[in-house]
C-alpha positions in Angstrom: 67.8 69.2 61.9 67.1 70.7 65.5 67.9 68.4 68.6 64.7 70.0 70.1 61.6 70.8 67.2 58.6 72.0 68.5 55.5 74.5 67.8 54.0 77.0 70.1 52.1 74.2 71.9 54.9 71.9 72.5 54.3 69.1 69.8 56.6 67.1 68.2 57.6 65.4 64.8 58.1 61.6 64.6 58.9 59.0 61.8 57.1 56.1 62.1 59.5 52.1 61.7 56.9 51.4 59.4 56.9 54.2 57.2 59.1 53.7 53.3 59.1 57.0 52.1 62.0 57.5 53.7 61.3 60.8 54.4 62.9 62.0 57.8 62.6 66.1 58.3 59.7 67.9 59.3 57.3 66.1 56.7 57.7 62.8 58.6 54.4 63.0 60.3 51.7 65.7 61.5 52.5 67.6 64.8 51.9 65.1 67.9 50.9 66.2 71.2 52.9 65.1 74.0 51.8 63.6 77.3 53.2 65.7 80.4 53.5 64.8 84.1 49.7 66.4 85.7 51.8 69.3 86.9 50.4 72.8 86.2 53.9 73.5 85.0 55.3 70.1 83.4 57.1 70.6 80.0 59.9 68.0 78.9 60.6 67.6 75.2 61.6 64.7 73.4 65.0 64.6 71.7 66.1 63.8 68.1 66.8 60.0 67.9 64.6 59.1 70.7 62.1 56.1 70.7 59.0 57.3 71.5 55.8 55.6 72.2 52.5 56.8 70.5 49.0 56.4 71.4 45.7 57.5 69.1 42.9 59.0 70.3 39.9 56.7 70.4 41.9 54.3 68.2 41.9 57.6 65.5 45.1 57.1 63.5 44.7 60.5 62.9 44.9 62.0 66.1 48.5 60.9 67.2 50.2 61.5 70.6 53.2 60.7 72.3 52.9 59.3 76.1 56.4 57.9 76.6 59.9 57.1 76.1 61.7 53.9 75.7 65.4 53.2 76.0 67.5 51.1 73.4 70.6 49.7 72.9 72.1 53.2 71.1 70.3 55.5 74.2 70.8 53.2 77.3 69.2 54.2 80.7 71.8 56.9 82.6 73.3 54.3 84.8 73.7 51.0 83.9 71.5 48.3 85.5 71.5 46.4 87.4 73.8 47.7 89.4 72.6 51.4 89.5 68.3 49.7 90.0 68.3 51.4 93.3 68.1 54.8 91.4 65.5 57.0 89.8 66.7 59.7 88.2 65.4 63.2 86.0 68.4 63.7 83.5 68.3 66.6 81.2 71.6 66.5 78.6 73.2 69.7 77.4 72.1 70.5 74.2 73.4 70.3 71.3 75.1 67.3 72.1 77.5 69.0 75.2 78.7 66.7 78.1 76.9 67.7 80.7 73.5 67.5 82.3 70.8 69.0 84.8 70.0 65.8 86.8 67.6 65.4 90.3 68.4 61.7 91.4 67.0 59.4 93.9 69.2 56.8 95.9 67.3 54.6 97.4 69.6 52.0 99.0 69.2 51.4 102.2 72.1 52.9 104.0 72.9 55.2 101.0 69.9 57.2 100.6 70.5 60.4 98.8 69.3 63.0 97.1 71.7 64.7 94.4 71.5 68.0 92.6 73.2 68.7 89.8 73.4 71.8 87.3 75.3 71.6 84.4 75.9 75.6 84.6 74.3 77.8 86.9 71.8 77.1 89.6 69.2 79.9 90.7 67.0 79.1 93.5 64.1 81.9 94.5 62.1 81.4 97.5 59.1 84.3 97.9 59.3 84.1 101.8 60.9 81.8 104.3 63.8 79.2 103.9 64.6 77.0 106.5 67.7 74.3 106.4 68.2 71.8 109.5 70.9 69.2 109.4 71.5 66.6 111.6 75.1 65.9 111.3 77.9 67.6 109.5 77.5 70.5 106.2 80.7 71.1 104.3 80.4 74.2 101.5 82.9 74.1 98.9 83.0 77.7 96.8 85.5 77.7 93.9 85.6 81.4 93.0 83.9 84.4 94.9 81.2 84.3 97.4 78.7 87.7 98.3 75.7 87.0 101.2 73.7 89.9 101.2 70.9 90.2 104.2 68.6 93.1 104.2 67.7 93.3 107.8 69.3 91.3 111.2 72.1 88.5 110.9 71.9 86.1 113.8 75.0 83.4 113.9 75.1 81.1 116.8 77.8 78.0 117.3 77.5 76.0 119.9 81.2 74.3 120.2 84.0 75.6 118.6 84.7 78.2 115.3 87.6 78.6 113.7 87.9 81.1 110.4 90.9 81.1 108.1 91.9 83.6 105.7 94.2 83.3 103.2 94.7 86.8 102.7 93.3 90.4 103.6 89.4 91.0 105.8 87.9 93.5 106.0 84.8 94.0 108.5 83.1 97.8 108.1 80.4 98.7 110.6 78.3 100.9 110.4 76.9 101.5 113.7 78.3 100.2 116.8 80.5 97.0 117.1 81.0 94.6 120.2 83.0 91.8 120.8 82.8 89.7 123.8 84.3 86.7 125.5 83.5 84.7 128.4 86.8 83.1 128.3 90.1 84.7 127.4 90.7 86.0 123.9 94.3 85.7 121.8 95.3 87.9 119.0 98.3 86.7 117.2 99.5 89.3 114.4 102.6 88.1 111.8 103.3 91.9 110.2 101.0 95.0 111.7 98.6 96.3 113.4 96.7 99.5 112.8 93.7 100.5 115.2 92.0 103.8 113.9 89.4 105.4 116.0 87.3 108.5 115.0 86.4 109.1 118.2 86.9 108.1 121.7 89.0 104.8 122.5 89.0 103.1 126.1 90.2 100.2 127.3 89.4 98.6 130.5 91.2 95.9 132.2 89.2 94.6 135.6 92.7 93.3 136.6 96.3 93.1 135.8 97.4 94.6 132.4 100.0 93.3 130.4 101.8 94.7 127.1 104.9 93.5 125.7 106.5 95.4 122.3 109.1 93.7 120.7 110.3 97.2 119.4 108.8 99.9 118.8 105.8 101.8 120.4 104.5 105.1 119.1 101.5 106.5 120.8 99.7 109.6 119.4 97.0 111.8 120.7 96.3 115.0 118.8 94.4 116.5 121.2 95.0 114.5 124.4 96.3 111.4 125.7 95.1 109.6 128.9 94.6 106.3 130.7 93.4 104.5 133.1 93.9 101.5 135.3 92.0 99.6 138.1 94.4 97.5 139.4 98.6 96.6 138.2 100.0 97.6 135.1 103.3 96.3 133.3 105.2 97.6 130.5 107.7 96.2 128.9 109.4 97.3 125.9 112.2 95.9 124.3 113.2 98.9 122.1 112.0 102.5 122.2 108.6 103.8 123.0 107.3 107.2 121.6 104.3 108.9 122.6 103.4 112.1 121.4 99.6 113.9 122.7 98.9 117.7 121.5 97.7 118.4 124.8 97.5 117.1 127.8 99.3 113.1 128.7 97.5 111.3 131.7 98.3 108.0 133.4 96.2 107.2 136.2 96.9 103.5 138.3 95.0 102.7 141.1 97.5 99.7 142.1 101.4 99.3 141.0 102.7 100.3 138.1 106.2 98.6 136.4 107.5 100.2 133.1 110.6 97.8 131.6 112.5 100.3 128.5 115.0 98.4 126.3 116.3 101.2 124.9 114.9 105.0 124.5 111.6 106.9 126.1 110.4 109.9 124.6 107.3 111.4 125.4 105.8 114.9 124.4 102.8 116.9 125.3 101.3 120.1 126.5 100.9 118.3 130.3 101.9 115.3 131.5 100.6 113.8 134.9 101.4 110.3 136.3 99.1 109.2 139.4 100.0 105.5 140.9 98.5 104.9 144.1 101.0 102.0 145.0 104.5 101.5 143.7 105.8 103.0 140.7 109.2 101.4 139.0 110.4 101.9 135.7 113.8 100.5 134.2 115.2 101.8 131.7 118.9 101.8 129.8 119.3 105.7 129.8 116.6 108.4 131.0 116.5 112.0 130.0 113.8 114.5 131.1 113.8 117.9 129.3 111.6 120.7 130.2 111.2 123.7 128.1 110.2 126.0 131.4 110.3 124.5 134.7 110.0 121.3 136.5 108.6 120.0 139.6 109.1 116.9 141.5 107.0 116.2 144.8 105.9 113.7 146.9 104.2 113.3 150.0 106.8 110.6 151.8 110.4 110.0 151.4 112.3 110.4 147.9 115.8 108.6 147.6 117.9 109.2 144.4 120.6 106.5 143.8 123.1 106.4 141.3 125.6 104.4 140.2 128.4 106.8 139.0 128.6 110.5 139.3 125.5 112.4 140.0 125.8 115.9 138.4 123.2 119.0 139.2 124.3 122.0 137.1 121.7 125.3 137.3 122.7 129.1 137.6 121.2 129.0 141.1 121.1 126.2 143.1 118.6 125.6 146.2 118.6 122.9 148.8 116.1 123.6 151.4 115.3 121.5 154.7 112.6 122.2 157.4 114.8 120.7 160.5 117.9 120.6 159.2 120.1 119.8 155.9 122.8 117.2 155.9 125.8 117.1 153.6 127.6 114.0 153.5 130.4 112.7 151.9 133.9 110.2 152.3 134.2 110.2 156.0 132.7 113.4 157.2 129.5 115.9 156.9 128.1 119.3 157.2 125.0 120.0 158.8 122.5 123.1 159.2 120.1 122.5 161.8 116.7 124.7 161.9 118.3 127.6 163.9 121.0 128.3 161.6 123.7 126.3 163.3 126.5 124.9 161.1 128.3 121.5 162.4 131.1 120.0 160.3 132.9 116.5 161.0 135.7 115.7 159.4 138.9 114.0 160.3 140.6 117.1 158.9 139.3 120.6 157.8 141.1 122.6 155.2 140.1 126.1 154.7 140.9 128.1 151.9 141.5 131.9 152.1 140.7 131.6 155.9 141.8 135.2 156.0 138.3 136.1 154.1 136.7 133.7 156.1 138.0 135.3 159.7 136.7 138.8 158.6 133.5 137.2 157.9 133.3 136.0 161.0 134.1 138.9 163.0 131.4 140.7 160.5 129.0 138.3 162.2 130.2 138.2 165.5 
């Protein structure tokens, strides 16, 4: 009642046409040996229901064997002929009676030449040492469900044109060891939500040339112990909204060329120390600026400093200081006050008013 019926050595049960017992289970006929392909490992069993052809031994109708199969009308060839002649095929059906079927098949029309691979279920290739694939034209790989490639040692991937990789949704790449990407050309990276760059370690970027970095809104920079950075050549900022940076000790910005910082909105930054060092111009716009120091601040430069505003310029301290090596100039309306560097006092005006000149007399005397 089996599809497949065989002993330990791989024969078979037949009925013969000209047998009228009628008798058509395992007592049909002895065991028959069946003829394989001179393989060392050959071993395809006939079905129920096929028509088999059956030699004897020496002519010994008692030493039966099976050496082929014929097709019929009820079990025609795979593809029907003789349109499909061109093609030699091995077709194993699922058994018992399923659909499907292992198949290896042969195209040999010219033009069309193929050779097709087919597994009905899974398909397990093992290859003890090398494996080598070389295609002349175009591979496509089609993967349904999941896909893992493990390699033991070195992965070597080289593309001669173009690559392009599309992800539907999240990658992840985890390295190990080191990890470098380079480009010859320039390189975009085009981000629709966030980004998140973690380093456990040290992080440096170096741009040969210009650097350019525009943020839509805001930027947060944090450096637990330290932040600091470098340029060899221009740098640009420009920010639409705020831009935080926060360093738990010291906040360095070193520019070899100009620097130009663009603030939509607010700047905030805190750390231990900060230092700024721009050999060339330094410019930065911004909406509203406030610099708070918990202890004291100092501003210096090496050339000229002009401080321009727009409205009212306010200086409030419990002492106040102005200090000029030649001289100090007050100026204001249509007149000024100047000290030159031996003490002297000169005031233009169109008019003077004194108040409490009376003090102001005995002062001078005092002096005088």
């Amino acid at each position: 009642g089996e599809e497949i019926h065989t002993d330990d050595y791989g024969r078979v049960k037949v009925r013969f046409p000209w047998d009228r017992s009628g008798v058509t289970d395992d007592g049909s006929s002895t065991w028959l040996r069946v003829n394989q392909k001179a393989l060392g490992g050959s071993m395809i069993h006939p079905r129920v229901d096929f028509e088999m052809i059956v030699g004897f031994e020496l002519g010994d109708v008692d030493r039966p064997s099976v050496t082929g199969h014929l097709y019929e009308a009820e079990h025609p060839p795979p593809y029907a002929l003789p349109g499909g002649n061109t093609r030699s095929s091995m077709q194993t059906a699922t058994t018992e009676g399923g659909p499907g079927s292992n198949e290896l098949r042969f195209e040999d029309a010219a033009g069309s030449e193929e050779i097709f691979l087919n597994a009905s279920k899974d398909l397990t290739v093992s290859v003890d040492n090398d494996t080598q694939w070389e295609v002349g034209a175009n591979q496509t790989r089609d993967v349904g469900s999941n896909e893992t490639l493990s390699v033991k040692a070195d992965q070597s991937t080289s593309v001669t044109g173009n690559r392009s990789l599309s992800v539907g949704a999240n990658q992840t790449v985890d390295v190990g060891g080191e990890y470098g990407d380079g480009t010859g050309a320039d390189l975009g990276v085009s981000i629709g939500g966030n980004r998140m760059v973690q380093v456990g370690g040290d992080h440096s970027e170096d741009a040969g040339a210009s650097l350019s970095r525009t943020v839509g809104s805001l930027q947060c920079l944090t450096g637990i112990a330290g932040y600091a950075r470098t340029v060899v050549g221009d740098a640009s900022i420009d920010v639409g909204a705020a831009w935080a940076e926060l360093a738990g000790g010291a906040r360095g910005l070193s520019i070899t060329g100009s620097y130009s910082e663009s603030i939509g909105a607010l700047k905030f930054i805190k750390a231990k120390n900060v230092a700024v060092s721009c050999d060339a111009a330094y410019t930065m716009n911004a909406a509203v600026e406030t610099v708070k120091a918990g202890g004291g601040r100092t501003d210096d430069a090496k050339g000229a400093v002009a401080l321009t505003a727009g409205g009212a310029l306010k200086v409030k301290a419990k002492n106040i200081v102005f200090e000029g090596k030649s001289k100090l100039v007050f100026r204001g309306g249509g007149g000024s006050i100047e000290i030159n560097s031996a003490g002297m006092v000169k005031v233009k005006a169109p008019k003077v008013t004194l108040k409490n000149a009376k003090a102001l007399n005995q002062i001078m005397h005092k002096s005088g």
